[in-house]
N, C-alpha and C positions, 0 to 999 in steps of 0.2 A: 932725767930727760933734759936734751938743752931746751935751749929757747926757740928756735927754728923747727924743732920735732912740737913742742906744745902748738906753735899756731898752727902745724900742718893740721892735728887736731881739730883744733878751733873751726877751721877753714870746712872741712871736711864734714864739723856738723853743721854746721850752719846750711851749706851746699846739701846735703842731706832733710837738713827741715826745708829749705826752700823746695827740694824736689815734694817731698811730701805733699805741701802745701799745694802746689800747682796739680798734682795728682788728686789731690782731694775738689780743689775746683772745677777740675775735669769730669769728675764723679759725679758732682753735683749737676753739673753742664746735664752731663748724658741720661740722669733721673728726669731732668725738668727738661729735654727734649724728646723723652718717653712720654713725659705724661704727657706734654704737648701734643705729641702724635696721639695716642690716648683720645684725646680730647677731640683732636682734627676727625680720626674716622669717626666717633660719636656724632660728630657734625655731619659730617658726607652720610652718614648711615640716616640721620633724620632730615635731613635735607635735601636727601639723594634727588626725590619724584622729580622736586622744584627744579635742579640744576640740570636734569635729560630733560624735563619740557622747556627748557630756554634755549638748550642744545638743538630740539627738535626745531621748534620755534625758526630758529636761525636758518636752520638746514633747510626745511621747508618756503623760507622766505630766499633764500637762495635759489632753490628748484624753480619757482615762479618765476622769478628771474630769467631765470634758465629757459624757460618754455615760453614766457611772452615774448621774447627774444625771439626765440625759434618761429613762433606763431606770424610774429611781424616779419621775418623772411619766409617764410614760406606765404604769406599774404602777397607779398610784394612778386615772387615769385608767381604767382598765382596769377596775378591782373597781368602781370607781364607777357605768359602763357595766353590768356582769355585775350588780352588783345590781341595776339597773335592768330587765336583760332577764327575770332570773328572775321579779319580778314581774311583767310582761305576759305571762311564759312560760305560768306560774299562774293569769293571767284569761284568757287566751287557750283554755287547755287545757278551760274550764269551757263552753265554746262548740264545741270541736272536735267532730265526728262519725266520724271517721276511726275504723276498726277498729285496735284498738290492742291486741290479745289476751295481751300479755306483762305490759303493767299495769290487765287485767280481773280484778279478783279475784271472787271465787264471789260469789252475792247471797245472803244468807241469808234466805228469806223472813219477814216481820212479822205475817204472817195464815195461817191453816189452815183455810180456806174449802173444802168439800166440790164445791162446784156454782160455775159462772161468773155464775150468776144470783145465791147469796149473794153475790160481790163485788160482782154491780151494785147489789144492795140497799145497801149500807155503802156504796160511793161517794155514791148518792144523801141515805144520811144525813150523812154527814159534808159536803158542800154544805148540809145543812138548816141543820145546825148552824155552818156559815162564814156565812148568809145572816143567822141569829139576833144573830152577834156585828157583821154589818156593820150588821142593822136596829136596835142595841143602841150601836152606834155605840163599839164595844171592842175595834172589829181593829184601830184605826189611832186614836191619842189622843195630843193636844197638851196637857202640864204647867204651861203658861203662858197667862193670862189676856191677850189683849194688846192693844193699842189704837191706834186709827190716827188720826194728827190731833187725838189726846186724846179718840178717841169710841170705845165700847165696842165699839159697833153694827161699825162697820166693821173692827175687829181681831177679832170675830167670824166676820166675812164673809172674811176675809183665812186665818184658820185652817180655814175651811168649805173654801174652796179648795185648798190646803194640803194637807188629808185625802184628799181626793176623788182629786189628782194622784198622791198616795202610791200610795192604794188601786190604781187605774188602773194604774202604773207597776209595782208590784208582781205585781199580778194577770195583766196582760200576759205577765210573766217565766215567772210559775206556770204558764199555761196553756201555752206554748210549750213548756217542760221536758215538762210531763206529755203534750202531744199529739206528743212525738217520743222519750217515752222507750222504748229496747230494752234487751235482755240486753245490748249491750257497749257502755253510755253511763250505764246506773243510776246507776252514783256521780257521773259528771258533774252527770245532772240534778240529783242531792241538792244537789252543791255548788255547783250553779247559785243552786238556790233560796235556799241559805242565806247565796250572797254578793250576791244581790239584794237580802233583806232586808240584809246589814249594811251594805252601799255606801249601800243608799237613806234608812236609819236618819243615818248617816254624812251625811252630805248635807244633813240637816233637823236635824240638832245645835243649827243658828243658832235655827230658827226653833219649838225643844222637840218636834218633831212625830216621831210613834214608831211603828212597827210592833210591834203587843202581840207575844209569844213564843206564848203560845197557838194564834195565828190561826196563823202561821210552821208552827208543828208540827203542825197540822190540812191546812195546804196539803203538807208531807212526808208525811203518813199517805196525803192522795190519790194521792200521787206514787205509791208502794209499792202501792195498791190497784189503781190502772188498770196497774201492772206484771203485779203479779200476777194481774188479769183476764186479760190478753193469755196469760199462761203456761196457765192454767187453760182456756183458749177452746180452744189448740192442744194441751193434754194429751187435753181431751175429742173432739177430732178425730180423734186416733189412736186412742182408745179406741174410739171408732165406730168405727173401720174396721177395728181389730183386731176387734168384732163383727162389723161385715159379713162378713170374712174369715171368722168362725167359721160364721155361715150362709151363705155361701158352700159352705165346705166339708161343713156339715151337706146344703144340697141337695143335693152331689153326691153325696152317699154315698146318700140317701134314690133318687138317679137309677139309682146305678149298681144298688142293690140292686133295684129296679123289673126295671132291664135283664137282671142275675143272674137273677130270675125267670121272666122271659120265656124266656131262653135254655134253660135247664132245661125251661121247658113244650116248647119247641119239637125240644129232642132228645128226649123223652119221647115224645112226639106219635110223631118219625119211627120213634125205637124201637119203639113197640105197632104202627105200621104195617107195617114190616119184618116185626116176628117174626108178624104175622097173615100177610102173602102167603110166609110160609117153610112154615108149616104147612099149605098148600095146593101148595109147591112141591116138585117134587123130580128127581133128573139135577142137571148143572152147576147151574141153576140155582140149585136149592138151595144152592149151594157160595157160591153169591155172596152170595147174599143172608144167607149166615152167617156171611159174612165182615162183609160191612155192618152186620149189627147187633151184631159184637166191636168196629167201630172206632165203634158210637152208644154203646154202653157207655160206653168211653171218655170220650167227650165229656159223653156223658151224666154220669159220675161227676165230670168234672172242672165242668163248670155246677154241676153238685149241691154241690159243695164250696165255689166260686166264691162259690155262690147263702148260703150258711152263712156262710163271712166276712162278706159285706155284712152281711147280717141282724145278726152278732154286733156287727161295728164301728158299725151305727146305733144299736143297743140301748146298746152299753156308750161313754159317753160317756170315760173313761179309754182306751182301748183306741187304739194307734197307734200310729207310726212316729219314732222318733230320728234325723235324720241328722247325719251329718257331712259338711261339703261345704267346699272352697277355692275361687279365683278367685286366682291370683296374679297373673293377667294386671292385674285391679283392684284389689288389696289388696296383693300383693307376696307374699313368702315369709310361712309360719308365721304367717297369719291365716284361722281358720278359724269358722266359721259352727255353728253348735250349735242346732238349731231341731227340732222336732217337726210332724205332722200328721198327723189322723187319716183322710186319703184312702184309699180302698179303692189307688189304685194312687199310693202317694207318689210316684214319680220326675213325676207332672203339676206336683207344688208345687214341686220343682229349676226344672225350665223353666219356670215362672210366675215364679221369681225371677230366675231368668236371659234376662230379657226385654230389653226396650231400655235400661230404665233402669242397664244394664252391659254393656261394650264387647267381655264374653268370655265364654263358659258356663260355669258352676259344673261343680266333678269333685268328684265323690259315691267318698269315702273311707269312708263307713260307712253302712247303712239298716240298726237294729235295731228289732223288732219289741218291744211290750213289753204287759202286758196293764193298766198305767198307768206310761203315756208322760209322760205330766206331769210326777208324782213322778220321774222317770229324768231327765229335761230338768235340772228344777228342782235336783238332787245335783249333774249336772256344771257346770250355770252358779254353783252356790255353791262347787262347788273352784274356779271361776278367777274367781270374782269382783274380784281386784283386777289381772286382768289383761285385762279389759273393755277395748276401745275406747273407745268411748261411754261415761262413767260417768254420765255423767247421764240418759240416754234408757236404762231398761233393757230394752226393748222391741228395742234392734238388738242383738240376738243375735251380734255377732265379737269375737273372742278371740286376744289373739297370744300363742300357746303352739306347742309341738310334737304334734305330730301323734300321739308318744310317750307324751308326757305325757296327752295324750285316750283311747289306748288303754286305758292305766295304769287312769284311774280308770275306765273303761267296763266293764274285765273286776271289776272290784271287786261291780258292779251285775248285767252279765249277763256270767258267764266264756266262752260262747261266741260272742262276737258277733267277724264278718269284719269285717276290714279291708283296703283297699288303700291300700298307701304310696306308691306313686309319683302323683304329678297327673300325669293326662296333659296337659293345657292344650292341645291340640291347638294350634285358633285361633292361640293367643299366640305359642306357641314358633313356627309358620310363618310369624307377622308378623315374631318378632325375625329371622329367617332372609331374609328378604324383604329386610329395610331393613338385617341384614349386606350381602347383595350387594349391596343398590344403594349405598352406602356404598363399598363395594370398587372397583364399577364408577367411579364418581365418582369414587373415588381416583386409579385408575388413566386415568382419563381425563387426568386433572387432572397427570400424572406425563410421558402422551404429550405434549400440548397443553399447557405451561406459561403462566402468567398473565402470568409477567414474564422476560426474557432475559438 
């Protein structure tokens, strides 16, 4: 071998142990990153739960994230919405007609006009004077001179229009509030009118064109006058017929007292006849006819007295009858009626009230005679004055009080006057009895025969 072939040799093993070597490092490497792995999933295997609840942990606190986010825009969203509705809630309610009794507050009237014809007089002026400010051209006025195309003429004619649409537009509003105002929309219409003017004022800002305040509070004054007309039309309505009623009741007294006389003549009459064929009569006869003329006495005395009330009750315009009367059947418990009449035979004014327009007859707790009934009326409706039904109408006479409490102050006024306590309600009490059994029957129907199995 030369010398050149030995190192090749040489060369070759060495290159050869070096490979070794690095292969064997390798070897080692890839044991101790088995075990390693080995070792790692032994870790992840018992440490798994801990490393998904830190995962979750995360995830979860991210979702919150997520949704308080969300929560605080759709909050925002929300108010943004809400303010929006309350405004249309607010123009909407200015238009509504719905009876809304809980936010009707009282009207306090603006005028104290005696007569319904004073208010039509004042309506009719206050138009005169809306007509003066329209012919005066001061209900509705533009601050700005303006000009169209650079001509005076036609920014003139531009504003003439302008007014007229105002006026129109406004006046339109006014007449509609006023020709549909009632007792439970008053304030509506008020705030009708006065957000017509500001919406329509509002509107023409561009173009300076203005609803004066004066015209405004001249079109409210009518508002309150044709209110108050209507109130007035229907106060006087009842007033009339609380007259009629009172001649009414004057005729009949004037009738009955007619009839009181008649009857009086007519036992009178039989009387003097009687006792003329007695003084001619005599045997049985006689026995009878003395008998007949002790039972025309009678009568006779009792006409004759009969005849003396009328007279007295037509004459004395005070003089008459107090009752007290219930209906629980239509009122309920411990509403009673407190009313007066000066009918020769009160109990016709009970059943005059207890007509159709009530589903049940009045039961007469008390008829006190008084020789001024008014006065007597007028004391017990001032003790329960704040226990009125009706407080505005003081013409309906009911009152929820006890029965107790009415006697109370009656003996204060006349200490002998009768009372009965119990209502009888006949009617009523047989209706509730009635629709107990049918109610039972039904029940028990309903118990045989079931709906469902």
């Amino acid at each position: 071998m030369d010398f050149f072939t030995i190192i090749l040799l040489i060369c070759i093993a060495l290159l050869g142990g070096a490979i070794y070597f690095i292969y064997g490092k390798f070897k080692l490497k890839e044991v101790e990153n088995n075990d390693n792995l080995v070792k790692l999933k032994k870790y992840e295997s018992k440490y798994s739960r801990i490393i998904n609840i830190d995962n979750e942990v995360e995830n979860s606190l991210n979702r919150k994230n997520q949704l308080n986010s969300d929560i605080h825009a759709l909050q925002l969203d929300y108010q943004k919405k809400y303010g929006l509705f309350q405004i249309l809630t607010r123009k909407i309610a200015v238009y509504d007609e719905d009876l809304e009794l809980a936010e009707t507050g009282f009207y306090k009237p603006h005028f104290d006009f005696g007569t319904s014809e004073e208010y039509k007089q004042r309506i009719a002026l206050i138009r005169e004077k809306q007509k003066a400010m329209l012919k005066a051209k001061t209900a509705v006025t533009c601050s700005t001179e303006w000009t169209v195309g650079e001509s005076k003429a036609e920014g003139k004619k531009m504003v003439t229009r302008a007014i007229k649409l105002t006026t129109r537009a406004f006046n339109n509003e006014c007449e509609a509030a006023i020709a549909n105002v009632r007792w439970n929309n008053i304030e509506k219409m008020q705030e009708r009118i006065r957000k017509a003017a500001e919406d329509i004022n509002k509107m023409n800002e561009s173009n300076h064109v203005y609803i004066d305040r004066k015209y405004v509070d001249m079109k409210m004054q009518e508002l309150w006058l044709a209110y108050e007309y209507q109130e007035k039309v229907k106060e006087e309505k009842e007033e009339q017929a609380e007259i009629r009623r009172q001649m009414r009741e004057e005729a009949k007294l004037e009738q009955e007292m007619v009839a009181a006389k008649k009857e009086e003549e007519k036992f009178q009459k039989l009387l003097l006849k009687a006792q003329a064929e007695a003084a001619k009569a005599i045997g049985g006869n006689l026995d009878k006819l003395n008998a007949e003329i002790a039972e025309l006495s009678v009568k006779l005395e009792e006409a004759h007295q009969k005849n003396e009330r009328a007279i007295s009750m037509a004459q004395q315009t005070k003089a008459g009858h107090v009752y007290i009367i219930s209906n629980i059947g239509s009122f309920g418990e411990n509403v009673y009626k407190i009313g007066m009449t000066r009918r020769l035979e009160p109990m016709d004014r009970v059943h005059e009230l207890g007509d159709a327009s009530v589903p049940f007859y009045f039961d007469v707790h008390a008829m006190i005679y008084s020789d001024n009934a008014p006065a007597m009326e007028n004391a017990l409706h001032k003790s329960f004055a704040e226990r009125r039904l009706n407080l505005v109408n003081l013409r309906k006479e009911f009152f929820h009080v006890t029965l107790d409490e009415i006697q109370s102050e009656v003996h204060k006024i006349s200490s002998d006057a009768e009372f009965t306590i119990t209502a009888e309600a006949e009617q009523y009490r047989q209706s509730q009895t009635i629709r107990h059994e049918k109610t039972q029957a039904e029940k028990k129907l309903e118990e045989e025969i079931p709906a469902l199995i």
